[in-house]
C-alpha positions as a Markdown table, in Angstrom:
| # | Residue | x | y | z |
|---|---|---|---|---|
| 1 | Unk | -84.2 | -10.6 | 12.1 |
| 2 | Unk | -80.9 | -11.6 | 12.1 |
| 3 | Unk | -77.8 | -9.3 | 11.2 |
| 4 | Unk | -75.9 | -9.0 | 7.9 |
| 5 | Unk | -72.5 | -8.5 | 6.8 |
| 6 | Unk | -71.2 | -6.6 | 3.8 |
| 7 | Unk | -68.2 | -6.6 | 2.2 |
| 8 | Unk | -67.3 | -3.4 | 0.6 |
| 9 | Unk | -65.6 | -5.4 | -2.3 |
| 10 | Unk | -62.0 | -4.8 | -4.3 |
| 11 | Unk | -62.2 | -4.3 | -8.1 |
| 12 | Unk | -59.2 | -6.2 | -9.7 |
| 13 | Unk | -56.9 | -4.8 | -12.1 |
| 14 | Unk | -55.0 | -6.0 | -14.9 |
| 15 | Unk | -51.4 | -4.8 | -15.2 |
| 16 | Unk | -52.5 | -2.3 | -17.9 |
| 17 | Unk | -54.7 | -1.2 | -15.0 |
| 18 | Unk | -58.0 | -2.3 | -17.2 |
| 19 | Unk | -60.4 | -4.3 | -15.0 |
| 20 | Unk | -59.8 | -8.3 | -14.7 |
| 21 | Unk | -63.5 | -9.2 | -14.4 |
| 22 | Unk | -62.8 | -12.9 | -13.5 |
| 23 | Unk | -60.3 | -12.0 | -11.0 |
| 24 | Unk | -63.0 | -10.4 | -9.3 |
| 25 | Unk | -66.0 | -12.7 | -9.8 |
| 26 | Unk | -63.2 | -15.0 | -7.6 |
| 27 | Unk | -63.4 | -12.8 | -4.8 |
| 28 | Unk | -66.9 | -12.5 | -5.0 |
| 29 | Unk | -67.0 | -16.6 | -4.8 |
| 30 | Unk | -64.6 | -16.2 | -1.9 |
| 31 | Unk | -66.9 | -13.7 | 0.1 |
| 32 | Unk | -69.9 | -15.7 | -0.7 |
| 33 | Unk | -68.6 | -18.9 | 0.6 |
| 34 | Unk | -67.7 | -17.4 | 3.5 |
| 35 | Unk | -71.5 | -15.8 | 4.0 |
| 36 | Unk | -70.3 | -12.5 | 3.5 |
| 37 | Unk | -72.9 | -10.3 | 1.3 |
| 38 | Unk | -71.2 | -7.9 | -1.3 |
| 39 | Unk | -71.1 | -3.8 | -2.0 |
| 40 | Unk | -69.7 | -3.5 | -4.8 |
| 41 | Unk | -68.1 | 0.2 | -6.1 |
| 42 | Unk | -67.8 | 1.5 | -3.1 |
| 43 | Unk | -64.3 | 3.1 | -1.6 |
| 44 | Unk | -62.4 | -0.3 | -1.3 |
| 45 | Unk | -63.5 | -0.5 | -4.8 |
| 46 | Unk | -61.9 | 1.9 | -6.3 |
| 47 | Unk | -65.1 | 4.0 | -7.7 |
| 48 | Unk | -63.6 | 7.1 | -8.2 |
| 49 | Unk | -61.0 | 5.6 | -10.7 |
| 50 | Unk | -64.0 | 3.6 | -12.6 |
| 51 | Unk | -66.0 | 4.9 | -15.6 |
| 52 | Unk | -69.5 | 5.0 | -15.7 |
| 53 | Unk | -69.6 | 2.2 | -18.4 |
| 54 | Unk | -67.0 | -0.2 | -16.3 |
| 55 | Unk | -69.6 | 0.7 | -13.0 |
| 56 | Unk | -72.5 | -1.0 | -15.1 |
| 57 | Unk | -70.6 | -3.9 | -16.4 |
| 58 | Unk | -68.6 | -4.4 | -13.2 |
| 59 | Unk | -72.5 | -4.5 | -11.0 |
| 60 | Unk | -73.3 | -7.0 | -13.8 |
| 61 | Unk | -71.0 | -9.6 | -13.6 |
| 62 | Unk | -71.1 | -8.8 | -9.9 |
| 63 | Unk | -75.0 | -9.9 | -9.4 |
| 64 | Unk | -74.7 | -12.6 | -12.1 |
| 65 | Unk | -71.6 | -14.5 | -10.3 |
| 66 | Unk | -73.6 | -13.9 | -6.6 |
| 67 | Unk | -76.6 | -15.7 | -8.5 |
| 68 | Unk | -79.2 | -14.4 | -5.6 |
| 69 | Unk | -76.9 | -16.3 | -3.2 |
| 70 | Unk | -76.6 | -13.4 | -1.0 |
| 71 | Unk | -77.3 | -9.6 | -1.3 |
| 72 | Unk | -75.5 | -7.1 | -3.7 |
| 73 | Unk | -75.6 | -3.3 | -2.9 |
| 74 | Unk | -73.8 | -1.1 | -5.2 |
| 75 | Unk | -72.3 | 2.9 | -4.7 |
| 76 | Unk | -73.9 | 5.1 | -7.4 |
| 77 | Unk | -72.9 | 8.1 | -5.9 |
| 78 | Unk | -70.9 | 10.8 | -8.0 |
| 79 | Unk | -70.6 | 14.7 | -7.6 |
| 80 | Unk | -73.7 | 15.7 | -9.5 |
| 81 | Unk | -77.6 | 14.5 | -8.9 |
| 82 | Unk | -77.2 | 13.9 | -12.5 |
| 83 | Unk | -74.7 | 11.3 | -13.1 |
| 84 | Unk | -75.8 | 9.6 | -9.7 |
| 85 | Unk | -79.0 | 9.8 | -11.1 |
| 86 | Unk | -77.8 | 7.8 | -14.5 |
| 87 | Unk | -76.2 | 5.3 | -12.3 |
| 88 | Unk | -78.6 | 4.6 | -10.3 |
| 89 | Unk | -81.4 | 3.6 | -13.1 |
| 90 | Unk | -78.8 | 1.6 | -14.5 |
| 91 | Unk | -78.3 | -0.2 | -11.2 |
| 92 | Unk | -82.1 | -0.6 | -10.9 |
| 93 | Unk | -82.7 | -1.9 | -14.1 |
| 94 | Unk | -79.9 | -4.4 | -13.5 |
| 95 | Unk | -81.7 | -5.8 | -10.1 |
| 96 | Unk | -79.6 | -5.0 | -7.3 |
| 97 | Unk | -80.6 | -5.4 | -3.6 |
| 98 | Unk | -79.8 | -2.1 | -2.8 |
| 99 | Unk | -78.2 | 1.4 | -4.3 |
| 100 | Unk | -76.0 | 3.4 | -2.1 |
| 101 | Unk | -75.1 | 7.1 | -2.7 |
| 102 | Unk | -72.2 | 8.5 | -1.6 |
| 103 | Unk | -72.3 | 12.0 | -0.1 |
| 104 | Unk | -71.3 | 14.2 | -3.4 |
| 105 | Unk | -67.8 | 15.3 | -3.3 |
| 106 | Unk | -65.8 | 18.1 | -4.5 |
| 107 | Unk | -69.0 | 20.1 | -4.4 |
| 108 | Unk | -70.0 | 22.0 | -1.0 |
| 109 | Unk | -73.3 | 21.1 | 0.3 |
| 110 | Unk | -75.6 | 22.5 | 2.6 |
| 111 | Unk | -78.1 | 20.1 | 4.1 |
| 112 | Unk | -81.1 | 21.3 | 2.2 |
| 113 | Unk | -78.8 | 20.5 | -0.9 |
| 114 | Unk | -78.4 | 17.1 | 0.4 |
| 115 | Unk | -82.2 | 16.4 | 1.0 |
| 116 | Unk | -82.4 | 17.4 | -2.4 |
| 117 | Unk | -79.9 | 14.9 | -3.8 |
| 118 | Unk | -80.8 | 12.1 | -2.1 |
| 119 | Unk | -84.7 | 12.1 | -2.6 |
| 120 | Unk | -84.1 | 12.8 | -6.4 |
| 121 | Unk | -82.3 | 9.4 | -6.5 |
| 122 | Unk | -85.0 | 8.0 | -4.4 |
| 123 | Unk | -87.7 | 9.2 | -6.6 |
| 124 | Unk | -86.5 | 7.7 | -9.4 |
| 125 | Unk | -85.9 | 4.2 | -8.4 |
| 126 | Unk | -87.7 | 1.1 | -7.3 |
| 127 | Unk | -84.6 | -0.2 | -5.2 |
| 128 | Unk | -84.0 | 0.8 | -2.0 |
| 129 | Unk | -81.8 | 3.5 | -1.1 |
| 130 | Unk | -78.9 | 3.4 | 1.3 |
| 131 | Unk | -77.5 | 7.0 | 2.0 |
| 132 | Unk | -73.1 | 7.0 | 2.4 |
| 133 | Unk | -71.6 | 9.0 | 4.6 |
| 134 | Unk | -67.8 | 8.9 | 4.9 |
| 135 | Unk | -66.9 | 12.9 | 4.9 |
| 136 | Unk | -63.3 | 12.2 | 5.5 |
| 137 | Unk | -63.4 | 11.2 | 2.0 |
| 138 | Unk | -66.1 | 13.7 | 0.5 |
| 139 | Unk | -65.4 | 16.9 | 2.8 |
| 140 | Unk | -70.0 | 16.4 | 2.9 |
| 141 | Unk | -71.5 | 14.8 | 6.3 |
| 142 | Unk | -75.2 | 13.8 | 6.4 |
| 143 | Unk | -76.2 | 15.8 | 10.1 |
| 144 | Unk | -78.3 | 13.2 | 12.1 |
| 145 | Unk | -81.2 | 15.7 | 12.0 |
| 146 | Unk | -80.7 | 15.1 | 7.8 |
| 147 | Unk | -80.8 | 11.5 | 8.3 |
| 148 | Unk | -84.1 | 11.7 | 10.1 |
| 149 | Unk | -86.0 | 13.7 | 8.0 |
| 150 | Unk | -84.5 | 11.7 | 4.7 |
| 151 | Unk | -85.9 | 8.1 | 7.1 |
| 152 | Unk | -89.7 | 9.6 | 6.5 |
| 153 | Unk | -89.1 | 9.0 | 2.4 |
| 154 | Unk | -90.9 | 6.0 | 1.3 |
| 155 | Unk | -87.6 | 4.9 | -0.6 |
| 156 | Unk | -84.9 | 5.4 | 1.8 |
| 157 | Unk | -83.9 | 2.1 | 3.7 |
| 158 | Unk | -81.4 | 3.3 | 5.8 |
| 159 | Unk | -77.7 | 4.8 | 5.7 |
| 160 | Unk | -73.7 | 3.2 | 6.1 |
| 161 | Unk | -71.8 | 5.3 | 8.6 |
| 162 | Unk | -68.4 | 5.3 | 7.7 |
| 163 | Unk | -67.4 | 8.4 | 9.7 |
| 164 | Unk | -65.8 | 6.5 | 12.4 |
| 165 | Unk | -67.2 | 8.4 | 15.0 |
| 166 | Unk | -69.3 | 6.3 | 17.8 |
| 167 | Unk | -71.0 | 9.4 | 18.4 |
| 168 | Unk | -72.3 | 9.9 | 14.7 |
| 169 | Unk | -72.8 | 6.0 | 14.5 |
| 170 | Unk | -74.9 | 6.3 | 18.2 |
| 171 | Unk | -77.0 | 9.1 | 16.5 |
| 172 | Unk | -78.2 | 7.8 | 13.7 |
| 173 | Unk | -78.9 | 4.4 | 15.7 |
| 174 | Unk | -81.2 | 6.8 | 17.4 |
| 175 | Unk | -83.1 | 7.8 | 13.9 |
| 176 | Unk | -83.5 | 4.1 | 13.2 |
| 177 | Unk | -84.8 | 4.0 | 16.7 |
| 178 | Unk | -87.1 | 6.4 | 16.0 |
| 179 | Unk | -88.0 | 5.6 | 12.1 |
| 180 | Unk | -89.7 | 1.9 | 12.0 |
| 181 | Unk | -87.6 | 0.6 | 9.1 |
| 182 | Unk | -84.8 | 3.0 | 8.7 |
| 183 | Unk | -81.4 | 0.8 | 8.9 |
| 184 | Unk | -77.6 | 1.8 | 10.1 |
| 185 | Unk | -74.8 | -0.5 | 8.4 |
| 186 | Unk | -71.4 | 0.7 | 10.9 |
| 187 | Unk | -68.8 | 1.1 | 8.4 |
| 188 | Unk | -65.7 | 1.3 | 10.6 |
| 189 | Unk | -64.3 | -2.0 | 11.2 |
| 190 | Unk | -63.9 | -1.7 | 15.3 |
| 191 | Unk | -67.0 | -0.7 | 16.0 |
| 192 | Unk | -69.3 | -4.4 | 14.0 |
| 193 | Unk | -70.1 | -5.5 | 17.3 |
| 194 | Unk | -70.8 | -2.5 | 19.1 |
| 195 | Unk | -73.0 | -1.3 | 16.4 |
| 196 | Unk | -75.0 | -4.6 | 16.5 |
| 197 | Unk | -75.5 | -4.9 | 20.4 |
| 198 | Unk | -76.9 | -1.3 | 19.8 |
| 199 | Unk | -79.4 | -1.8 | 16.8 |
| 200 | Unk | -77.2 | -1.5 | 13.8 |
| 201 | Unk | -78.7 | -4.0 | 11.1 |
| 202 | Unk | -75.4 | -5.0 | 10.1 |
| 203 | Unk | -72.4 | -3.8 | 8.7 |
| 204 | Unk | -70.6 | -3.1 | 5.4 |
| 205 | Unk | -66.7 | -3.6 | 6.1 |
| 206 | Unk | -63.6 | -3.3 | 3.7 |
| 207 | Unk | -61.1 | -4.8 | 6.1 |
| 208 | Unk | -63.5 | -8.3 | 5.4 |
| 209 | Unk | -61.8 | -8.1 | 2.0 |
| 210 | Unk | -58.6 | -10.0 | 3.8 |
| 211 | Unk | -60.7 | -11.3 | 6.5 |
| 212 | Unk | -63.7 | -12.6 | 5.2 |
| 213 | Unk | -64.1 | -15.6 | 7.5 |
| 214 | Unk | -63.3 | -13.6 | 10.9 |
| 215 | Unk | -66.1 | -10.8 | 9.8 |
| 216 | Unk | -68.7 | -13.8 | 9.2 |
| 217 | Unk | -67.5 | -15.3 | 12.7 |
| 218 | Unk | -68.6 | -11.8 | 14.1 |
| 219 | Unk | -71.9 | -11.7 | 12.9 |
| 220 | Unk | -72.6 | -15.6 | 13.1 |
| 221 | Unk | -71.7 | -15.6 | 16.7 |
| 222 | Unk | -73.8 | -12.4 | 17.2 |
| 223 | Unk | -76.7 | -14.1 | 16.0 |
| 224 | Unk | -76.4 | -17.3 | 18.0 |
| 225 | Unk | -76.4 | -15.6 | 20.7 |
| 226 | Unk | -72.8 | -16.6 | 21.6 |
| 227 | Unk | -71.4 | -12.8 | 22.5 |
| 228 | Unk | -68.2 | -14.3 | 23.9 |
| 229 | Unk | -67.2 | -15.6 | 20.9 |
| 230 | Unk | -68.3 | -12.4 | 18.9 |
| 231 | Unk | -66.0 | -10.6 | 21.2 |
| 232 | Unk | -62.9 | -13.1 | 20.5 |
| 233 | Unk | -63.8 | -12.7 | 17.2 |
| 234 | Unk | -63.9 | -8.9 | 16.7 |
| 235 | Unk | -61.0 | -8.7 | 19.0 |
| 236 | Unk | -59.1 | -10.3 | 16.5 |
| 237 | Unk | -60.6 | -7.9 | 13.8 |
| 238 | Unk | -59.9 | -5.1 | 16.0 |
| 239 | Unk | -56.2 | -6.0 | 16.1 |
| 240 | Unk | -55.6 | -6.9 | 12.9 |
| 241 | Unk | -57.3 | -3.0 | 12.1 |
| 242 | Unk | -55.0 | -1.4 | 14.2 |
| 243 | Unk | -51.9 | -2.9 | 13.2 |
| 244 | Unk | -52.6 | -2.8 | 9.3 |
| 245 | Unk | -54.3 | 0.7 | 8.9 |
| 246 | Unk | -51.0 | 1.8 | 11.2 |
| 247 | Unk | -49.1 | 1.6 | 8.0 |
| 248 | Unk | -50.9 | 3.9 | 5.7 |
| 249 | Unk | -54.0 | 4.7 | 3.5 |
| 250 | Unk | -57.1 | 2.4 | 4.9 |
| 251 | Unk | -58.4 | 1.2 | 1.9 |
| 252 | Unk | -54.8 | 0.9 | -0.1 |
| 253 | Unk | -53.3 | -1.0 | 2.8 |
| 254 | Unk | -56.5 | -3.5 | 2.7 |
| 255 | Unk | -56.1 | -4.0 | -1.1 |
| 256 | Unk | -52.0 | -4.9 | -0.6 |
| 257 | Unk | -52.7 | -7.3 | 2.1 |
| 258 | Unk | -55.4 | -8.9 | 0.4 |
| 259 | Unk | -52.4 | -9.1 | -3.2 |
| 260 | Unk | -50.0 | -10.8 | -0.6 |
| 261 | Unk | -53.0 | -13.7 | -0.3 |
| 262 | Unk | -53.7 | -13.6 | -3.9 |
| 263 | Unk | -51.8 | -11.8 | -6.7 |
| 264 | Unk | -54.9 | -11.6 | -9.2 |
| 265 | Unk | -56.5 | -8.8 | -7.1 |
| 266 | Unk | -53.5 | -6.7 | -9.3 |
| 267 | Unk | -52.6 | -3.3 | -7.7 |
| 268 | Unk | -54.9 | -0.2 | -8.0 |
| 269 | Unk | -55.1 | 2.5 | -10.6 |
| 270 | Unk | -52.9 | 5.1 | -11.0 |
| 271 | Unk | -52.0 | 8.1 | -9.0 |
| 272 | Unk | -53.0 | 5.4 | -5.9 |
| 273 | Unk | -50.2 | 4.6 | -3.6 |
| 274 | Unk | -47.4 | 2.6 | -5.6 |
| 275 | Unk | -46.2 | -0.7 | -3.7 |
| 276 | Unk | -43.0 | -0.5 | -1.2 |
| 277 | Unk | -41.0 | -2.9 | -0.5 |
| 278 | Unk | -40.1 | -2.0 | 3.2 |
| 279 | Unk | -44.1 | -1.5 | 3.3 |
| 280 | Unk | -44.9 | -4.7 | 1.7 |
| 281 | Unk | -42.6 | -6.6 | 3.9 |
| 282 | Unk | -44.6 | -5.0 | 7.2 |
| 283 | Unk | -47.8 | -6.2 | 5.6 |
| 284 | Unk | -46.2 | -9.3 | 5.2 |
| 285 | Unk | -45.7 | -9.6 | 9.1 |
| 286 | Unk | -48.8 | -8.6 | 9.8 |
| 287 | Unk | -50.3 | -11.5 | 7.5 |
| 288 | Unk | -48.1 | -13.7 | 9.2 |
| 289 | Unk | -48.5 | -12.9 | 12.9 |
| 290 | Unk | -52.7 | -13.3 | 11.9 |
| 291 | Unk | -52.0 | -16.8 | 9.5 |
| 292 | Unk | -53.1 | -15.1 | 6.5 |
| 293 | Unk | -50.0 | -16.0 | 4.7 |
């Protein structure tokens, strides 16, 4: 079966900070074009800033511009099982290829707690669910041994690493291993190829919001068979990581490159990182050195 590509998708903003909806139906044209498939509310989304009515409308218009084209998963993950748990009906009932959850955040969990969460929301849905784990971000990690016992529920497809570490991502390549069925999406941008030559299903990656085409190239070439040119492409991404995420805040920095292409994207909701012009004129550079501008 051949591997897929996410991209964990921008929400545009107005200048009043209120969502410009057709702004970001463009960029899901944009990623669909290039044969990118779409998570939508996730951390380059902005979730956090979004209300639970904007979530709904904003997965709407989401699957209705991608039309079936491609595949949509969508972030219902909040601090409680209970507002997760609202979400993520709402997400079902709207047809979604998949529903992640986010480790919950703010609130300390053991790993018992966890189990709990997560096979609540899977209880209550038809859609396949995608556990999140990113506990820079959430201060909650999802344990390997938590991932495997989570893999034997009948509604649990697999889990996005975005931990960064290749010894995490190696471990819970082991679970899928082990678990017929059970997928690992890589989440750090440097490690898409890696994480394919060692059994990762695919990958969900923000920085493919300002490099859509050279994420695609990745996973096309990977599934031709052509490695060499899955290498020259994901040096390129590597590079292009590296020297952006240098400059600050991962998902901020993506956001600002990707308004330097195109101005519609609008900045991100308040108290997010305000635009600088010695910064902007770095990310300028960078866009240059890569032909991006």
């Amino acid at each position: 079966m051949s591997k897929q590509a996410y991209v964990a998708l921008v929400t545009c903003f107005n200048e009043d900070e209120t969502i410009n909806y057709e702004a970001t139906r463009a960029q899901v044209r944009r990623q669909v074009e290039a044969g990118n498939n779409i998570m939508c509310a996730g951390t380059n989304g902005d979730f956090t800033a979004l209300t639970h009515d904007e979530k709904i409308r904003l997965t709407e218009q989401v699957v209705e511009e991608v039309g079936g084209r491609v595949k949509v998963i969508v972030n219902a993950g909040m601090p409680a099982t209970f507002e997760t748990l609202k979400l993520a009906r709402e997400f079902d009932r709207i047809g979604v290829d998949g529903i992640a959850v986010i480790t919950p955040f703010f609130i300390a969990c053991t790993q018992d707690g966890l189990i709990r969460h997560f096979s609540t929301i899977a209880d209550a849905v038809k859609t396949p669910v995608y556990l999140y784990d990113i506990p820079a971000r959430t201060q909650n990690h999802i344990e390997p041994e938590t991932a495997r016992k989570l893999a034997g529920h009948g509604n649990i497809a697999g889990i996005k690493d975005s931990g960064g570490a290749q010894e995490t991502l190696a471990a819970y390549l082991q679970v899928a291993k082990e678990v017929p069925g059970f997928e690992v999406y890589s989440g750090p941008d440097h490690l898409v190829l890696w994480s394919l030559q060692n059994g990762a299903a695919g990958c969900i990656s923000g920085l493919g919001n300002a490099m859509p085409d050279v994420l695609a190239g990745i996973l096309a070439a990977f599934n031709a068979g052509d490695i060499a040119e899955a290498e020259r492409q994901q040096a390129i991404y590597t590079a292009f990581r590296t020297d952006l995420y240098a400059l600050g805040f991962a998902p901020a920095m993506v956001k600002r490159s990707l308004y330097m292409q195109d101005a519609s994207v609008g900045a991100s909701r308040q108290p997010a990182l305000l635009p600088d012009p010695e910064q902007d004129e770095q990310i300028r550079e960078i866009l240059r050195r890569y032909n991006r501008l």
